[in-house]
C-alpha positions in Angstrom: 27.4 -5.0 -6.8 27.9 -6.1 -10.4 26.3 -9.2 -9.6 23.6 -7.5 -8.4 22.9 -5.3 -11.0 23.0 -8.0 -13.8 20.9 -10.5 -12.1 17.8 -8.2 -11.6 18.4 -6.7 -15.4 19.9 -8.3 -18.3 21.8 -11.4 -16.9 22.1 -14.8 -15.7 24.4 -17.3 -14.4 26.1 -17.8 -17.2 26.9 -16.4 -21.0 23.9 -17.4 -23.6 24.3 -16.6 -27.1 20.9 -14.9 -27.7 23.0 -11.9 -25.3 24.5 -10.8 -29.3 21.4 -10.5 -30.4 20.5 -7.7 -28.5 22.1 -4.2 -27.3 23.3 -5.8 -23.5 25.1 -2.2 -23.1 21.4 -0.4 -23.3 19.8 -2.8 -21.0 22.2 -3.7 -18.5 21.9 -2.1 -14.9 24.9 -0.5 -13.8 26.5 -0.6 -10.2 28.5 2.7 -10.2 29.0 3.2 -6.3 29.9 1.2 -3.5 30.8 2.2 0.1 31.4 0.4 3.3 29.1 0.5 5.8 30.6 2.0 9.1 31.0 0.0 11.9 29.9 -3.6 10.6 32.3 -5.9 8.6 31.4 -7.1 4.7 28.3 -4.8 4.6 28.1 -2.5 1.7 26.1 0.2 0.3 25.8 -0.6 -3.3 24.0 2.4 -5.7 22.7 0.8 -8.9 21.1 2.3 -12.0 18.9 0.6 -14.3 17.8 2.3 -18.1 13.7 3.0 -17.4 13.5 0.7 -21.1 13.3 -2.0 -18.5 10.3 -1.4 -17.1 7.2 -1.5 -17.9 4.9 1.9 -18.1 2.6 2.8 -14.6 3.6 -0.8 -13.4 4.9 -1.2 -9.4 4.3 -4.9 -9.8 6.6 -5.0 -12.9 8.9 -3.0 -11.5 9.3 -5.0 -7.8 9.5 -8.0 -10.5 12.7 -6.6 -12.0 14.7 -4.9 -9.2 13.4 -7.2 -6.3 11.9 -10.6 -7.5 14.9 -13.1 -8.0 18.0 -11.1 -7.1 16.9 -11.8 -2.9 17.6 -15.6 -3.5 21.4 -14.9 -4.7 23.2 -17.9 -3.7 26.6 -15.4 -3.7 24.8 -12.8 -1.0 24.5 -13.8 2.7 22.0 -10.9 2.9 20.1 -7.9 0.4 18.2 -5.3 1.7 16.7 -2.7 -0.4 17.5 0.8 1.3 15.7 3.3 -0.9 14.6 4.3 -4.9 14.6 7.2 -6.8 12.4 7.3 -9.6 12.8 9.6 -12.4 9.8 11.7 -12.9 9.4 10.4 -16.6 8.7 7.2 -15.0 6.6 7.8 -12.2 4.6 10.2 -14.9 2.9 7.3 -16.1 1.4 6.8 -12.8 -1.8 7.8 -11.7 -0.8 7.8 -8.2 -2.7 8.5 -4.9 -7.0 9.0 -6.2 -7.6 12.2 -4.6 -5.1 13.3 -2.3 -5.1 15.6 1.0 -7.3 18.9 -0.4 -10.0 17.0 -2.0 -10.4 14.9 1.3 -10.6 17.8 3.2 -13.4 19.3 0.7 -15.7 16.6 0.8 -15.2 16.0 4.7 -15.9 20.2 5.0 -13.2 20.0 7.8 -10.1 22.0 7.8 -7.1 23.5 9.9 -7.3 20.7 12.2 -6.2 16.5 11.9 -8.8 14.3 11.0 -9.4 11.8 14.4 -10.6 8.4 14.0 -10.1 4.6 15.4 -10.3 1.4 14.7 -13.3 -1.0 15.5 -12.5 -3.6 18.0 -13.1 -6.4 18.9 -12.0 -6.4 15.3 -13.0 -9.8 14.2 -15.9 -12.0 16.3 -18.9 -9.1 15.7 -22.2 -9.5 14.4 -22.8 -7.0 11.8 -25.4 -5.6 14.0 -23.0 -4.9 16.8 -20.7 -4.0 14.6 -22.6 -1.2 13.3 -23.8 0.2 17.0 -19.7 0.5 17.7 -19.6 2.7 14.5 -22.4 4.7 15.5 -21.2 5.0 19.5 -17.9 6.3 18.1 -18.8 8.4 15.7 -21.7 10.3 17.4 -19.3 10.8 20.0 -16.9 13.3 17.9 -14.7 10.5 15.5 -14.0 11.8 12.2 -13.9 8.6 11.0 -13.8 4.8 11.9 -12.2 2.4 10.3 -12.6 -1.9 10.2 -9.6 -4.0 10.8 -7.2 -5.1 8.3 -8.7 -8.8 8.3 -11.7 -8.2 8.9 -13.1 -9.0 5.2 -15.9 -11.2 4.8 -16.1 -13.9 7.6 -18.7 -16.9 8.6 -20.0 -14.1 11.8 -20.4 -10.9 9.1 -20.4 -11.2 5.8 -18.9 -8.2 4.0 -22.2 -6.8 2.7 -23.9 -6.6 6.2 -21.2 -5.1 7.6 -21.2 -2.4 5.1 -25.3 -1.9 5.0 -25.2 -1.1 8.8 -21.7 0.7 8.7 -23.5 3.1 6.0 -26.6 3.5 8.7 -24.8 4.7 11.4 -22.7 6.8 9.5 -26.1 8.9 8.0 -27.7 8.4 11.6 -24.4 10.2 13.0 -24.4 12.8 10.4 -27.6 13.6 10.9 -27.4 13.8 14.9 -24.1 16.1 14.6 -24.3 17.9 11.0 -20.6 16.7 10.7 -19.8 14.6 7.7 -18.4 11.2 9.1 -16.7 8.1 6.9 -15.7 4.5 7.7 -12.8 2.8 6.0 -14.9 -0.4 4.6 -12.3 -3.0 4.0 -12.8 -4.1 0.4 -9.9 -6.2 0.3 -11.0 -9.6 -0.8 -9.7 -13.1 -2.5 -9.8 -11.9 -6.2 -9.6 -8.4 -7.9 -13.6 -8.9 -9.6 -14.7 -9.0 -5.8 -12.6 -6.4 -4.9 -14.2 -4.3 -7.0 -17.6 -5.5 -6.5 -17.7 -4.3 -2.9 -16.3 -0.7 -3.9 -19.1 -0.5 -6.2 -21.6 -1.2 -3.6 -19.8 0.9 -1.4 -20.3 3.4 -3.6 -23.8 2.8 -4.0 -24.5 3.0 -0.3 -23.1 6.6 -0.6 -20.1 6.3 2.1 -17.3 8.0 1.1 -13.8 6.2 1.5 -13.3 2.7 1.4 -9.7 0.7 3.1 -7.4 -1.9 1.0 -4.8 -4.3 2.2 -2.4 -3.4 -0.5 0.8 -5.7 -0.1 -1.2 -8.9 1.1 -3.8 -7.8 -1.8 -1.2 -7.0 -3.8 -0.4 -3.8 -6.2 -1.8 -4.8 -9.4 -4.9 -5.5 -7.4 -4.2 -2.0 -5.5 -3.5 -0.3 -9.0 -7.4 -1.3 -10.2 -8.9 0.1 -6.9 -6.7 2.8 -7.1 -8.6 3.9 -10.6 -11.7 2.8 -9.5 -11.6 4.9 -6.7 -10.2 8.3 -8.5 -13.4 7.2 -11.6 -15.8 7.1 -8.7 -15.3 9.8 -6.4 -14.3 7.3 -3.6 -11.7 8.0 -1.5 -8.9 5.3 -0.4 -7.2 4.0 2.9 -4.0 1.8 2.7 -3.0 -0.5 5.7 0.5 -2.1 5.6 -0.4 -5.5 6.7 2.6 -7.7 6.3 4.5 -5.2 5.9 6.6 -6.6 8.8 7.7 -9.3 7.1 9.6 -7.4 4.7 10.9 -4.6 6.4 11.8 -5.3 10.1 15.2 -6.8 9.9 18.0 -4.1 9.0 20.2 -6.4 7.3 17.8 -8.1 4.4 14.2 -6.9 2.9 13.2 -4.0 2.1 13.0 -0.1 4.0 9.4 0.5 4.7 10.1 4.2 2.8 10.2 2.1 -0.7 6.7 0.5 0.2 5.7 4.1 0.9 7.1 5.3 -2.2 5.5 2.2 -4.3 2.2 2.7 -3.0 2.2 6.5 -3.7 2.6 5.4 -7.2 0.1 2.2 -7.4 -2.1 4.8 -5.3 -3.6 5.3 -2.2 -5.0 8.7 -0.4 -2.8 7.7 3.3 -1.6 4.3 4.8 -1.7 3.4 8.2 1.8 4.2 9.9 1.5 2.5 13.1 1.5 4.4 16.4 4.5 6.2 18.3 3.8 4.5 21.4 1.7 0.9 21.1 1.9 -2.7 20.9 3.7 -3.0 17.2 7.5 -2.4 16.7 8.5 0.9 16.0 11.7 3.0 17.4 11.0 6.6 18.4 13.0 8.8 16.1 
């Protein structure tokens, strides 16, 4: 537990002598519980505290860096797994957090008392744009809230990113204007660097359509962070899938609990994330 608490804070593998010229004592992180876990042999629950002088202000990638980024590799632990955080509210103050939030969706959607219903486009990847566009339509003429594209579907050889969102953006004012209802599709903006990114939320926004869909841990949070603002600037409300997610959380034994991506992208910001389905083709466990 000490081990761990040094390594992803103040110390190394061995003693340096720049440590005396600094106040270790303030910096250090602190291990100052450990219990046993019941039922398996040499696993522990270790609770560790680090002084918020560590980290840097409205940050999540900083903050993964520190408490997560070298500390998995430990050489003297056959397994880490990172159960939960609780962040003190003058450090999660200096995040913007989620761009709108549940109320202000529900205003500009002019639909209340009721959940929001909506699915995903397949095929999701082998469309034209055309096509593409039709599905949208089909699905939300026929009483969808919302549709959504895929969590790769970004800007491929078959339909280019800009095509698919000029013919998302006329079925969804075609399907308004056929049902009076105010309908949305999550445009994927995800893309390979942060200025694209942003690019396609700008024309997004252009188009009128109001939400648009990030990959946040395969686009990663200081990427997410950006959108995040951009989206709260611009009046443009914002889907999170969890794609690879999986990789990190599955096993019980080493990763991280999915509840601390959840937590981390409330503060890097997103309006909801996609939680997977009680009953479906992805792992899940019902309670």
């Amino acid at each position: 537990g000490a081990a761990v608490a040094a390594e992803s804070s103040t110390g190394t593998w061995t003693t340096v002598w720049t440590d005396g010229l600094t106040s270790l004592d303030r910096y250090k992180g602190r291990c100052y519980h450990i219990e046993a876990v019941v039922g398996e042999e040499n696993q522990y629950i270790c609770y560790v505290a680090y002084p918020l002088d560590l980290f840097e202000e409205g940050s999540v990638t900083n903050m993964f860096t520190s408490i997560v980024g070298n500390v998995f590799g430990f050489k003297a632990l056959r397994a880490l797994r990172l159960e939960d955080l609780r962040i003190p509210p003058a450090y999660s103050k200096t995040f913007q957090g989620p761009p709108h939030g549940i109320q202000v969706e529900r205003d500009k959607l002019n639909k209340y008392g009721r959940p929001l219903l909506g699915c995903t486009i397949k095929p999701k990847l082998g469309l034209s744009a055309k096509n593409y566009g039709r599905a949208v339509y089909e699905c939300l003429r026929g009483g969808l809230d919302f549709t959504k594209d895929d969590e790769n579907v970004n800007s491929q050889p078959f339909m280019r990113w800009r095509d698919r969102f000029l013919f998302c953006a006329e079925a969804i004012n075609k399907s308004q204007a056929e049902t009076g209802e105010i309908k949305g599709h999550y445009l994927n903006a995800t893309a390979a660097t942060c200025e694209e990114m942003i690019k396609r939320a700008v024309f997004a926004r252009e188009l009128g359509v109001p939400i648009v869909m990030h990959d946040y841990l395969t686009g990663g949070f200081t990427a997410n962070t950006s959108l995040a603002h951009y989206c709260r600037d611009n009046g443009l409300l914002l889907h999170i899938h969890r794609a690879m997610h999986a990789v990190i959380d599955r096993q019980k034994n080493h990763g991280m609990h999915f509840r601390v991506l959840a937590k981390a992208l409330r503060m890097s910001g997103g309006d909801h994330i996609h939680a997977g389905t009680v009953v479906g083709k992805l792992e899940g466990e019902r309670e």
